[in-house]
Structure formats: structure tokens, C-alpha cells
DSSP file (Angstrom, degrees, kcal/mol; ACC not computed):
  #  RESIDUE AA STRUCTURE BP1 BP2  ACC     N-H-->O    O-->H-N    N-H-->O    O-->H-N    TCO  KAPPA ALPHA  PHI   PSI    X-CA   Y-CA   Z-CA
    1    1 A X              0   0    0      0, 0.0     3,-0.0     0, 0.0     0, 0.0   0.000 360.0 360.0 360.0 128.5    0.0    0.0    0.0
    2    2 A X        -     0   0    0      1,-0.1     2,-0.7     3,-0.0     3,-0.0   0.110 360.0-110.8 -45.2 172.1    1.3    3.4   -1.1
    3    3 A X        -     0   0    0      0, 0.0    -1,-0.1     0, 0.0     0, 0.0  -0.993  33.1-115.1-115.7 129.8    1.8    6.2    1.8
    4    4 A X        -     0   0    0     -2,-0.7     2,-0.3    -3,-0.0     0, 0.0  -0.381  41.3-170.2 -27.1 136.1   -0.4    8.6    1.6
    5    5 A X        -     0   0    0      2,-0.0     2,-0.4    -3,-0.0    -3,-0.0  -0.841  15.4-139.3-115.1 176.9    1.5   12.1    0.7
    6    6 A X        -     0   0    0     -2,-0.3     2,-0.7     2,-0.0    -2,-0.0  -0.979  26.3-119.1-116.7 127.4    0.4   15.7    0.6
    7    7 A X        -     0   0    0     -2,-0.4     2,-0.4     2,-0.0    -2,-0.0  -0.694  32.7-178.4 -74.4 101.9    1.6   18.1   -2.3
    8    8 A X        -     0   0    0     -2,-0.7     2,-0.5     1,-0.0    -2,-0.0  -0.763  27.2-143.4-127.0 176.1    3.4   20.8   -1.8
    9    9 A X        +     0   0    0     -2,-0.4     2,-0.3     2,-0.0    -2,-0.0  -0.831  26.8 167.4-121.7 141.3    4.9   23.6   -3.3
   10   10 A X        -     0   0    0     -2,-0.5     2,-0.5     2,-0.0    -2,-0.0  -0.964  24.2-136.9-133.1 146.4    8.5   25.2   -2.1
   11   11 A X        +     0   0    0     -2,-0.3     2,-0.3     0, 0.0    -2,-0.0  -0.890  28.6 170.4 -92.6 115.3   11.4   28.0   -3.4
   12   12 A X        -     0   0    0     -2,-0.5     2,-0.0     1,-0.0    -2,-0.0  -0.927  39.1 -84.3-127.7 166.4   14.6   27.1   -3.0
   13   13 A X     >  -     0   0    0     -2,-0.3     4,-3.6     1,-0.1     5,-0.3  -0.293  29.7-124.3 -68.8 154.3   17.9   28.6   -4.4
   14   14 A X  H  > S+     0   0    0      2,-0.2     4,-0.6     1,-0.2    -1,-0.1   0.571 120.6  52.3 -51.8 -11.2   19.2   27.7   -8.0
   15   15 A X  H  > S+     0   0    0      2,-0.1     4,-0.9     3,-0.1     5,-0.4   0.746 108.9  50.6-103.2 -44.2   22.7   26.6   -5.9
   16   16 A X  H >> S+     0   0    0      1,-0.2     4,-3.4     2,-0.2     3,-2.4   0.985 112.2  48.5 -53.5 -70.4   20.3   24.2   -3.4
   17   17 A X  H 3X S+     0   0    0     -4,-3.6     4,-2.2     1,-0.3    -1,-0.2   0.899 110.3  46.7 -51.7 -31.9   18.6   22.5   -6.5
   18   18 A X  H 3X S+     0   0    0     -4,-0.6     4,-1.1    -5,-0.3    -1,-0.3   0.605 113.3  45.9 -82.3  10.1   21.5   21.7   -8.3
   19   19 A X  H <X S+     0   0    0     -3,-2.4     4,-2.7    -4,-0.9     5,-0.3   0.726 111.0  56.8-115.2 -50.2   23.4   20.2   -5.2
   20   20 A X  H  X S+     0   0    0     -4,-3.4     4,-1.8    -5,-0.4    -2,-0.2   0.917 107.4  53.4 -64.2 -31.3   19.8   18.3   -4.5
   21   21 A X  H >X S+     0   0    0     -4,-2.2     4,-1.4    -5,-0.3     3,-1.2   0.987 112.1  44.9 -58.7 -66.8   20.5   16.9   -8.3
   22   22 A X  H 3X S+     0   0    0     -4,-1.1     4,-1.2     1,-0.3    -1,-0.2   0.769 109.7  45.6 -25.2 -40.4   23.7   15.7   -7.4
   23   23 A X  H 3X S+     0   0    0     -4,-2.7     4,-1.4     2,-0.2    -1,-0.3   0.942 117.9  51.5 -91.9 -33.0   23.2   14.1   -4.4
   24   24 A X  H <<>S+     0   0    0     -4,-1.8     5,-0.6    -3,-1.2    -2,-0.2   0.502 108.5  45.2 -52.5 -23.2   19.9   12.3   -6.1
   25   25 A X  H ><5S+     0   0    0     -4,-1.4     3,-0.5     3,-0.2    -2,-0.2   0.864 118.0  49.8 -81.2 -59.3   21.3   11.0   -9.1
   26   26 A X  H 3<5S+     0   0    0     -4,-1.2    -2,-0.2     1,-0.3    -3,-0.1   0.694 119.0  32.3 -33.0 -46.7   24.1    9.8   -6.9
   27   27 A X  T 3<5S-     0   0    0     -4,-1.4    -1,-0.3     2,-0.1    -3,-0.2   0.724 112.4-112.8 -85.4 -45.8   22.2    8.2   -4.3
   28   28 A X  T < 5S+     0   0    0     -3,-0.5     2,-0.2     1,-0.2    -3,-0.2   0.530  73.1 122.7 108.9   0.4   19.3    7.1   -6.6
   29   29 A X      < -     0   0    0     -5,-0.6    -1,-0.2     1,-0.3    -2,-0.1  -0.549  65.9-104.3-116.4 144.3   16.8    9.2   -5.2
   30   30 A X        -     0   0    0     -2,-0.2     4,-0.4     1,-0.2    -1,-0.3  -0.129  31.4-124.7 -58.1-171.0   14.2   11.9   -6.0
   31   31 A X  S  > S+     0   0    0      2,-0.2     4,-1.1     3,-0.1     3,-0.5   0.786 113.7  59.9 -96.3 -69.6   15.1   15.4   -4.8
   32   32 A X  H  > S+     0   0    0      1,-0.3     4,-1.3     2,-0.2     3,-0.2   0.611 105.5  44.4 -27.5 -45.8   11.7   15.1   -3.0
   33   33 A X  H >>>S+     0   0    0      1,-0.2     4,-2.1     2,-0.2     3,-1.3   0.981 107.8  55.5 -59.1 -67.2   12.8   12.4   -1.2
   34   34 A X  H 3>5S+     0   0    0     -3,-0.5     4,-1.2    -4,-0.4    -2,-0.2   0.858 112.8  46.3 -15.0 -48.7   16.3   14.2   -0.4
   35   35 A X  H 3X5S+     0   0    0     -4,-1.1     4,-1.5    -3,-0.2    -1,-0.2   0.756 110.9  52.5-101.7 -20.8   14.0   17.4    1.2
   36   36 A X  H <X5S+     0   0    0     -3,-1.3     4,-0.5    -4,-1.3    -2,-0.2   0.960 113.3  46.1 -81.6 -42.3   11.5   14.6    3.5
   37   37 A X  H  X5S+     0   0    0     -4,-2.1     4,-1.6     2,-0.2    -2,-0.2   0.862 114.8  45.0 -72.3 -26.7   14.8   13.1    4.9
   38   38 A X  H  X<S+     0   0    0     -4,-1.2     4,-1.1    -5,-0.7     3,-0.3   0.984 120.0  43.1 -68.5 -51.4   16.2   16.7    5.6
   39   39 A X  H  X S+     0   0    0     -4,-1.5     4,-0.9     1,-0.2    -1,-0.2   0.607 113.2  51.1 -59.7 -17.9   12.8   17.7    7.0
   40   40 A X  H  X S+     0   0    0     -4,-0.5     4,-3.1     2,-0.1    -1,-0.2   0.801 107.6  49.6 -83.1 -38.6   12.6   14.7    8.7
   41   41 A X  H  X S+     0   0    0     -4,-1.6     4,-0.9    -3,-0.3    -2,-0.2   0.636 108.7  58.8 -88.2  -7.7   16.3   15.0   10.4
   42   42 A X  H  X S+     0   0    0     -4,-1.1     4,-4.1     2,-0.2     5,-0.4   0.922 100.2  55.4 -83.1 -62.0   15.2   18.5   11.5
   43   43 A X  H  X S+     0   0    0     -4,-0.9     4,-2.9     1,-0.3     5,-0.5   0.927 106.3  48.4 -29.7 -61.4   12.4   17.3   13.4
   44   44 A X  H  X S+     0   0    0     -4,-3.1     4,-4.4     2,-0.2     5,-0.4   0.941 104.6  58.6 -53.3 -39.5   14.2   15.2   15.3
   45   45 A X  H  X S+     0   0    0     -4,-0.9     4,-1.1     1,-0.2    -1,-0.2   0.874 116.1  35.9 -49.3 -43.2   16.7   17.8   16.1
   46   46 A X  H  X S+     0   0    0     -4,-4.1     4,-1.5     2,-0.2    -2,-0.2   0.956 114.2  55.7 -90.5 -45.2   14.0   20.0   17.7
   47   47 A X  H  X S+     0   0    0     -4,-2.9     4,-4.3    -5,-0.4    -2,-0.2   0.942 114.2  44.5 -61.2 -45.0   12.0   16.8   19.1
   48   48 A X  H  X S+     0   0    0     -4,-4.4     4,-2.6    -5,-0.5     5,-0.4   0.984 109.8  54.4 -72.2 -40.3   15.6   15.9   21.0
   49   49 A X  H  X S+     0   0    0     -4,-1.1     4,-1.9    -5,-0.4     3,-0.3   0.908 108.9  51.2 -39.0 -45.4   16.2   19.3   22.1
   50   50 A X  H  X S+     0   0    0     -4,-1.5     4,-0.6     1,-0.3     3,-0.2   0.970 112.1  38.8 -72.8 -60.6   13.0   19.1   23.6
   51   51 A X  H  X S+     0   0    0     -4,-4.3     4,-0.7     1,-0.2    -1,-0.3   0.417 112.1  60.4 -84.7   6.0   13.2   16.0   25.6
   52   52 A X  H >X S+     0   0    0     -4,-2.6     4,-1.6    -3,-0.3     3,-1.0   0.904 101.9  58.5 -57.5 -53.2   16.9   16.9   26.6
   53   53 A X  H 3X S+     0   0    0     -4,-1.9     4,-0.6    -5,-0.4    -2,-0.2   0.641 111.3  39.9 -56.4 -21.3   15.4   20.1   28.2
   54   54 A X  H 3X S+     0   0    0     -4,-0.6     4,-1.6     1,-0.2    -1,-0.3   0.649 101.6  58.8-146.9  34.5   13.5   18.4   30.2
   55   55 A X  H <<>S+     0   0    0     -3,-1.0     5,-0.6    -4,-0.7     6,-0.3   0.824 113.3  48.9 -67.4 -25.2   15.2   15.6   31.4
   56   56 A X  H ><5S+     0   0    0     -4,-1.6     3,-1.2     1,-0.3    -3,-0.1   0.886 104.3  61.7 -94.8 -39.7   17.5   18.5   32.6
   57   57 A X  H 3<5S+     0   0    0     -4,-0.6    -1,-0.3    -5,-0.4     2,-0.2   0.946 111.7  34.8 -51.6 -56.6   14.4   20.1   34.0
   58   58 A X  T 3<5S-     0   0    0     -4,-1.6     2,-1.2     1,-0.2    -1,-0.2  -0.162 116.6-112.1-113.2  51.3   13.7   17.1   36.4
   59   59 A X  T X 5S+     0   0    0     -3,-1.2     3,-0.7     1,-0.2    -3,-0.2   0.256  83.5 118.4  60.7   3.5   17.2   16.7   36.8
   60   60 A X  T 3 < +     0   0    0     -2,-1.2    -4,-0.2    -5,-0.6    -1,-0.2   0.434  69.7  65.4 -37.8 -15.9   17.6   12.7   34.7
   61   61 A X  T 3  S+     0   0    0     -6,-0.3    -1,-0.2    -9,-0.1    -5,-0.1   0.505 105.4  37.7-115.1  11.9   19.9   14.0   32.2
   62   62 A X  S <  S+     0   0    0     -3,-0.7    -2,-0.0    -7,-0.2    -6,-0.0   0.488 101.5  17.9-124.5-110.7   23.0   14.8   34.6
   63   63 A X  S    S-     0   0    0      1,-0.2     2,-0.3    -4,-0.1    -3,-0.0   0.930  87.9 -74.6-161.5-148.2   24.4   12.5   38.3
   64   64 A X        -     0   0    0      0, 0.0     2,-0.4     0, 0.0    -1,-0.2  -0.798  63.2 -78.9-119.9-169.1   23.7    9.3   39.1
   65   65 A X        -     0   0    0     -2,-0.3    -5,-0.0     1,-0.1     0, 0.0  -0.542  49.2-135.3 -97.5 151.2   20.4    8.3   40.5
   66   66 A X        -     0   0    0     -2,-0.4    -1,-0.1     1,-0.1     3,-0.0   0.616  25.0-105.4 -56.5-154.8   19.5    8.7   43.5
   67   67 A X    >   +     0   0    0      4,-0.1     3,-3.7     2,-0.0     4,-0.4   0.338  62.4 139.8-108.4 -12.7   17.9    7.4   46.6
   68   68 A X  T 3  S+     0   0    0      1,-0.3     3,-0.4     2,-0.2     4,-0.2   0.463  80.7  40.5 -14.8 -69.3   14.3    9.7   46.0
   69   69 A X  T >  S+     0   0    0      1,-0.3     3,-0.7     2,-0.2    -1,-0.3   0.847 121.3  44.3 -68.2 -40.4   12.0    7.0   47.1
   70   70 A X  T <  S+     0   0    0     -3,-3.7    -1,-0.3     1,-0.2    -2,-0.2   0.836 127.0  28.6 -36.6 -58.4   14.6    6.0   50.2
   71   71 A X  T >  S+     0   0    0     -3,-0.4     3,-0.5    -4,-0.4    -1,-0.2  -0.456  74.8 127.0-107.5  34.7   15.4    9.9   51.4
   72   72 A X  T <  S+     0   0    0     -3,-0.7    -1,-0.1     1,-0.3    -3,-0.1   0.753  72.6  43.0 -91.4  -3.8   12.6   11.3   50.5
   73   73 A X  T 3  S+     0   0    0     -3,-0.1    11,-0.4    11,-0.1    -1,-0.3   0.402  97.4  90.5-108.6   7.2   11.9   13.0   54.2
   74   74 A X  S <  S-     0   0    0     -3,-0.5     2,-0.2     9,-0.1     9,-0.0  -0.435  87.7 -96.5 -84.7-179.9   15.6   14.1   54.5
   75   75 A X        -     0   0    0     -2,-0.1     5,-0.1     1,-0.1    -2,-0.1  -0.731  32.1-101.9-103.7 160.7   16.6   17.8   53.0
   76   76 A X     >  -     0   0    0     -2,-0.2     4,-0.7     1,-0.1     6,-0.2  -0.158  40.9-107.4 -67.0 173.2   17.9   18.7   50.0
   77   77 A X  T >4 S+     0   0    0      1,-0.3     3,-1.1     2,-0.2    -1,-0.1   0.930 123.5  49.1 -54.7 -50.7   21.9   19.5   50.3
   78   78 A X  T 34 S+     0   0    0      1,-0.3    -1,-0.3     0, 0.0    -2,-0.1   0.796 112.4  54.1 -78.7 -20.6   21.3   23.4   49.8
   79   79 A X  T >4  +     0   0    0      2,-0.1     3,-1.8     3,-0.0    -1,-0.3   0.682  68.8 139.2 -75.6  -8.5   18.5   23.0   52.5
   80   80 A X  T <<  +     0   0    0     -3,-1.1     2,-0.7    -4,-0.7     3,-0.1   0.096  65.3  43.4 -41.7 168.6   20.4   21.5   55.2
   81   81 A X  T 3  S+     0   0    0      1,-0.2    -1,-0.2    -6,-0.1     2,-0.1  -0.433  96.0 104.3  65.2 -40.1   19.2   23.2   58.6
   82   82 A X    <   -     0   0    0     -3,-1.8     2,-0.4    -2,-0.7    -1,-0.2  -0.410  68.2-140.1 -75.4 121.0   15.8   22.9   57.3
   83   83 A X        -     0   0    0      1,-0.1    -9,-0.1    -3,-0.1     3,-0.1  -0.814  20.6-108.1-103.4 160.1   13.6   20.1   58.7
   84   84 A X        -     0   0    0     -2,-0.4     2,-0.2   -11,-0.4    -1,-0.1   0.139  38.6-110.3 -46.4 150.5   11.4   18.0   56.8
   85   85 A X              0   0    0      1,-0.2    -1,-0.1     0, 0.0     0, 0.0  -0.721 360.0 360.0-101.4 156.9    7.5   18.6   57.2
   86   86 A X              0   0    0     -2,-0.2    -1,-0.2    -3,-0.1    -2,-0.1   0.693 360.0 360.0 -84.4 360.0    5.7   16.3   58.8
């Protein structure tokens, strides 16, 4: 079964299209394919960006792991003086 596609229409420079022949005769490939794998590889780039930013938010992408579930009624390091509530 085919994949569905959508048509569209895009401007690019005269120096971009002939570099997209090249690498498509080369390869074997439409240009159109050539510009869904580029479009494709960008997405991911912004999709990892994304989920880097927030492991970092809840603090997975950096230490080792913790104790959370263990420690969870002791204070964080920068709190120390501070007691836990009950």
C-alpha cells in the first residue's frame, strides 16, 4: 500500500537545487525524497532538544540516580538546617 503524501509547493535557491540533483542522481533518489529526509532530520533535532530540556528540568539527564524514594523525608543538600515537614 502506497503512503499517503500531501503536495506541496516550495522555493529554493538555483545553488540548493543543483546540489539536490547531485546528491539524487548519486544516491538514486528523488530530490523530494532528499527534502522529506532533511525535514525529517530537523524534526528530530527539535523533538531531542525538547526531551533533553526536560530531562535536565527534572534533573535525569545529569548525576547518578539517586535514593528519592529512600530519602525522600531528608533535606535537599542546599537546605540543610531545614527540617522535613511532617
Amino acid at each position: 500500500m502506497p503512503i499517503k503524501m500531501k503536495r506541496m509547493q516550495i522555493y529554493i535557491e538555483p545553488e540548493l537545487d543543483e546540489e539536490l540533483g547531485r546528491v539524487s542522481a548519486r544516491r538514486r533518489v528523488s530530490k523530494a525524497q532528499l527534502l522529506r529526509e532533511g525535514a525529517w532530520r530537523v524534526i528530530r533535532e527539535e523533538m531531542a532538544g525538547e526531551e533533553n530540556a526536560l530531562l535536565a528540568i527534572v534533573g535525569l539527564a545529569h548525576g547518578e540516580p539517586g535514593k528519592t524514594s529512600e530519602e525522600h523525608d531528608n533535606p535537599a543538600p542546599e537546605h540543610e538546617g531545614t527540617q522535613a515537614r511532617p
